[in-house]
C-alpha positions in Angstrom: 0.0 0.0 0.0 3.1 2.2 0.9 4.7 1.9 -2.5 1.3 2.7 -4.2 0.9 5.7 -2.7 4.6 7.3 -3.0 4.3 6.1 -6.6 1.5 7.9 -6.9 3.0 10.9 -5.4 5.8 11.0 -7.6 3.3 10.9 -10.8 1.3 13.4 -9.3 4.6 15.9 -8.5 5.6 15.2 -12.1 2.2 16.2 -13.2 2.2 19.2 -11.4 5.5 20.5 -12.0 4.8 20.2 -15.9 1.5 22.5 -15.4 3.1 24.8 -13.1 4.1 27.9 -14.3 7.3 27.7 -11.5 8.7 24.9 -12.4 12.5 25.0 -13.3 12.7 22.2 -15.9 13.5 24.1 -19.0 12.0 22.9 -22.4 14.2 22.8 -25.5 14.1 25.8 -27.2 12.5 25.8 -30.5 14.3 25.8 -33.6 15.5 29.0 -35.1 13.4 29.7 -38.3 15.5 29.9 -41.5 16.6 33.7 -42.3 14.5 34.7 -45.4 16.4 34.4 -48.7 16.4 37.6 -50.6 15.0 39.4 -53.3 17.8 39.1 -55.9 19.8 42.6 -56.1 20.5 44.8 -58.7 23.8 46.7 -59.1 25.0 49.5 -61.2 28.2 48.9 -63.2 30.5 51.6 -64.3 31.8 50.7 -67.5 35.0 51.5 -68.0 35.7 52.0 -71.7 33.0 54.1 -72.2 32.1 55.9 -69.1 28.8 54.7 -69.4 26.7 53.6 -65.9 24.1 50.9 -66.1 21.8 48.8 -63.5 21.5 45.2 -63.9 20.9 42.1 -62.0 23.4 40.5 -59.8 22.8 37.1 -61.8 23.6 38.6 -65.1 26.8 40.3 -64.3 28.3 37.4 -62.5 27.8 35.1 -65.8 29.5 38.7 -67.6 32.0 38.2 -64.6 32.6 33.9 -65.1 32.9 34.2 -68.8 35.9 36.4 -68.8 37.7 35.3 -65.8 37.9 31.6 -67.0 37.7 29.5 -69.7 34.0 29.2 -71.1 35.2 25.5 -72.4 35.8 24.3 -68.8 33.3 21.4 -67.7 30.0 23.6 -65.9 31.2 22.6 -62.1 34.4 24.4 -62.6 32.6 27.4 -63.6 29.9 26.9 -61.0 32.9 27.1 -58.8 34.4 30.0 -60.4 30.4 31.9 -60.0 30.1 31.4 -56.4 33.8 33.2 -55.9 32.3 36.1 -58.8 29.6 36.7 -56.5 31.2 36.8 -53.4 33.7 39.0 -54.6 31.2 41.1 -55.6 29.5 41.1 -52.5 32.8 41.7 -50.0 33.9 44.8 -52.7 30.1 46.2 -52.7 30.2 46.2 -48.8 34.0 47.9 -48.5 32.3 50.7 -51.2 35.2 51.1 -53.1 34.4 51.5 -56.7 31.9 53.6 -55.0 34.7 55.9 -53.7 35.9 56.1 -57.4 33.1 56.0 -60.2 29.7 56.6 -57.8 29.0 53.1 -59.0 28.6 49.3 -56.9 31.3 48.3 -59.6 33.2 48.7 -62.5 34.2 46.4 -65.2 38.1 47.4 -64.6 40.5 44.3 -63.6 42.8 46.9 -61.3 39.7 48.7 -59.7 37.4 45.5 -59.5 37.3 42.2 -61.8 37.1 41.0 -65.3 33.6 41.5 -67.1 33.0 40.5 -70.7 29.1 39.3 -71.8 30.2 38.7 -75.4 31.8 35.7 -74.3 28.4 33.9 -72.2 27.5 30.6 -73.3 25.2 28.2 -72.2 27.8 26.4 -69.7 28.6 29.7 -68.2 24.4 30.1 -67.8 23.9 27.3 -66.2 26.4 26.8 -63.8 25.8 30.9 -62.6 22.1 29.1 -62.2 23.0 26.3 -60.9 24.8 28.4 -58.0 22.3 31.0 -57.8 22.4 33.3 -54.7 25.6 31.4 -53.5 28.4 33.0 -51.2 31.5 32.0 -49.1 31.2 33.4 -45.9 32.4 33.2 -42.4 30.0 34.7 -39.3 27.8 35.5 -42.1 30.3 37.5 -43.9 31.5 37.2 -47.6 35.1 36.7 -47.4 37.8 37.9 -49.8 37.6 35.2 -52.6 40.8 35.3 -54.4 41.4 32.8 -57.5 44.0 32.1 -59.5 44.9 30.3 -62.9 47.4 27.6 -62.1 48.7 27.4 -58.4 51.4 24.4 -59.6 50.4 21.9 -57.8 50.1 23.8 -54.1 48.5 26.8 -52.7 49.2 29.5 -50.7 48.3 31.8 -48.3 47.8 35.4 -48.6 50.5 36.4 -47.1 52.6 34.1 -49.2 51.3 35.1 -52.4 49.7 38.2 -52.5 51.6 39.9 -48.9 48.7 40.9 -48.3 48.2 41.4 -44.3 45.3 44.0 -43.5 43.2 41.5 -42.3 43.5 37.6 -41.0 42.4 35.0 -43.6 42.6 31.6 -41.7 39.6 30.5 -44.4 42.0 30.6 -47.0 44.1 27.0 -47.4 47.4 26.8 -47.6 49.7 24.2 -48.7 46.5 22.6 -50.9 47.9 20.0 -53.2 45.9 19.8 -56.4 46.9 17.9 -58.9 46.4 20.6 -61.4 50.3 19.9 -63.7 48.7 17.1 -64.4 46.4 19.0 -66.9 47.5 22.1 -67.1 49.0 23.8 -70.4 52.7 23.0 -71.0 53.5 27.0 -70.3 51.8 27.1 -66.7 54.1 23.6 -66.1 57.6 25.3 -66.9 58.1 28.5 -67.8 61.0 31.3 -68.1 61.6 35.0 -68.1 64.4 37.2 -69.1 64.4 40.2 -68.3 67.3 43.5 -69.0 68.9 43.7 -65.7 68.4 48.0 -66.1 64.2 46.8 -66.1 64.8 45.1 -63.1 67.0 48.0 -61.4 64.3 50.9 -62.3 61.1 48.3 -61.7 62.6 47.4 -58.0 63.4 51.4 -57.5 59.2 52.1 -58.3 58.7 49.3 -55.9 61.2 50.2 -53.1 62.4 53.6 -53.6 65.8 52.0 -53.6 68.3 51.7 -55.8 69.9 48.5 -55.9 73.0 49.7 -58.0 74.6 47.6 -60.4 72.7 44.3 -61.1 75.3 41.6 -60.5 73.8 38.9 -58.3 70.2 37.8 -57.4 68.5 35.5 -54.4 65.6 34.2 -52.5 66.2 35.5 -48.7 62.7 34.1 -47.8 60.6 31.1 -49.0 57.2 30.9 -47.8 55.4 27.0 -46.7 54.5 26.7 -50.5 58.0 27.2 -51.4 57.3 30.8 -53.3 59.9 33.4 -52.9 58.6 36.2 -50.5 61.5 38.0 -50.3 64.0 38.4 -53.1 68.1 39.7 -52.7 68.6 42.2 -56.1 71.7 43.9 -56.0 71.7 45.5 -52.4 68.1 45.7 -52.0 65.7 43.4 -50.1 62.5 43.5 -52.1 58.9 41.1 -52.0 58.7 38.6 -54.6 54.6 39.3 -54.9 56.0 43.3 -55.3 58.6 42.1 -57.7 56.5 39.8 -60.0 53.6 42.5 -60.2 56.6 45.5 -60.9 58.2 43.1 -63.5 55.0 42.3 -65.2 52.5 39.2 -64.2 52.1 37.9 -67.6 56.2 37.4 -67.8 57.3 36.4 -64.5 54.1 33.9 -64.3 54.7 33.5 -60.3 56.8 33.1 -57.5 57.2 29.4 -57.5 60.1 29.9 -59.0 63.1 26.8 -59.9 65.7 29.1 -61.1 66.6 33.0 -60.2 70.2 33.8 -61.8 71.7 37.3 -63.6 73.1 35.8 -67.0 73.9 38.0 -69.8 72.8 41.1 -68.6 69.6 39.9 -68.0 68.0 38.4 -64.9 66.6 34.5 -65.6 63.4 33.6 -63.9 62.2 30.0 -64.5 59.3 28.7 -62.5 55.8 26.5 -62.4 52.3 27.8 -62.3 50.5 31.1 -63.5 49.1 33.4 -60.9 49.9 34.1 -57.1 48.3 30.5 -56.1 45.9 32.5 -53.2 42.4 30.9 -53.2 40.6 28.5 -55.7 43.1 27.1 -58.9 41.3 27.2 -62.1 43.1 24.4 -63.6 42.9 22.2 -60.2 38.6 23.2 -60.6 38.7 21.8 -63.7 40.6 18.6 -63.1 38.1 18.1 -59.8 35.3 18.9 -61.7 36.2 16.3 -64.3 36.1 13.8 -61.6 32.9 14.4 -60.7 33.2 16.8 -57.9 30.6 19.7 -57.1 30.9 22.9 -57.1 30.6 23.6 -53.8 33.2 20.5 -52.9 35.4 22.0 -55.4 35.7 25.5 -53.3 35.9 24.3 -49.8 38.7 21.9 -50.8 40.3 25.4 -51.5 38.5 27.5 -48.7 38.5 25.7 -44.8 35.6 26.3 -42.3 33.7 28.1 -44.4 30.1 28.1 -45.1 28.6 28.4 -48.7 25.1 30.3 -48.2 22.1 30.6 -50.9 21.5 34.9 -50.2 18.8 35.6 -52.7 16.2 33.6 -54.4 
């Protein structure tokens, strides 16, 4: 009879504390509702060669955006990849307002002020993977991040401090040290290349960068190799200069990067040989492609390049 009762007692105190407005067992809090997507912006677009200003959708300039930053041939998840970095670089330079500093405008169609922007060269691969990645963006704590790219990292990336010295801000999203693959199907130039260059270019192009003068050209060296094995710092003559400074004073279409296999004055003329094409920060082009041809998606294909990340749909 005891044990009926207390049993009863305990059921009844259970009871009771459920109704009770008092009662200090917490419920599990609901879900949080999903945040609302977006109406799709529109931006206005400064175009450079004419001066002219015009308003489109978001959508429509990143395929402008894809089809002259990459190769419209590439399978569709490469340039699916290659869209959702478009579109978050868009986003991150709308929010810093710095085209809109220069030209009133979101942005402009200027590699130097913004990035590449060509719609004569839109297919239907560049359509549909922009569509299949519609409203897509890299961020971290809800922020885009700065989505750098490049064409050919050689086989390993880098970090932004490596590649582009670029310090302002941390970037622990961006990997370094990724090994791609991407030699393996790369064009022959991006594999091996070399530069030679008039050792009077190299004085006056590391006096722009330096405002030294590094005298008579004799001798060259790497004082500083970063993780990836790029030269960050480079010896010319007397002067101590960046290897990211160097390659951009030098010209980026002639010294092709910083992952560099030889570095020797001969001649007169200073001898660059190297792999890859590009400072190697963020997503590789040719390492999208070769992941995309094995079947990976887009979204696998930019967080093998970007770590703890999260790839949010924005807008409808």
């Amino acid at each position: 009879m005891f044990r009926h009762i207390m049993l009863r007692t305990v059921v009844l105190l259970l009871v009771g504390c459920l109704l009770a407005a008092g009662c200090t067992r917490k419920q599990a809090p609901a879900p949080k509702p999903a945040q609302p997507l977006e109406d799709e912006p529109t931006i206005s677009l400064f175009i450079n060669k004419t001066g002219e200003k015009k308003n489109l959708k978001m959508e429509e300039y990143i395929q402008g955006v894809v089809a002259a930053e990459m190769d419209t041939k590439s399978p569709v998840n490469a340039l699916a990849a290659q869209a959702i970095l478009a579109r978050t670089f868009t986003l991150e330079n709308i929010n810093s307002g710095r085209v809109k500093q220069l030209r009133g405008t979101d942005a402009s169609t200027s590699v130097e002020e913004f990035q590449a922007y060509d719609p004569s060269k839109i297919n239907d691969n560049v359509k549909k993977a922009v569509e299949q990645t519609r409203g897509e963006v890299i961020t971290v704590n809800n922020n885009p991040v700065h989505a750098w790219f490049s064409a050919c990292c050689g086989g390993i990336s880098a970090s932004a401090e490596e590649g582009l010295a670029y310090t302002k801000d941390p970037t622990p999203y961006i990997k370094a040290g990724a090994q791609d693959g991407c030699l393996a199907i790369t064009k022959p130039r991006n594999k091996a290349w070399e530069a030679r260059i008039p050792v009077e270019q190299v004085r006056a192009a590391v006096q722009r960068t330096t405002g030294k003068d590094p005298g008579a050209i004799t001798s060259v060296s790497i004082e500083k190799k970063g993780p990836s094995g790029r030269a960050e710092q480079i010896k010319v003559g007397a002067v101590s200069v960046g290897g990211p400074e160097l390659r951009l004073a030098l010209g980026s279409e002639k010294v092709r990067s910083m992952l560099l296999t030889d570095l020797r004055v001969e001649g007169g003329q200073l001898v660059l040989k190297g792999k890859g094409f590009g400072h190697g920060v963020g997503m590789c082009q040719w390492g999208a492609r070769l992941m995309a041809e094995q079947g990976k998606s887009p979204e696998d294909i930019v967080k093998f390049y970007y770590q703890n990340v999260d790839i949010q749909k924005k807008w409808k």
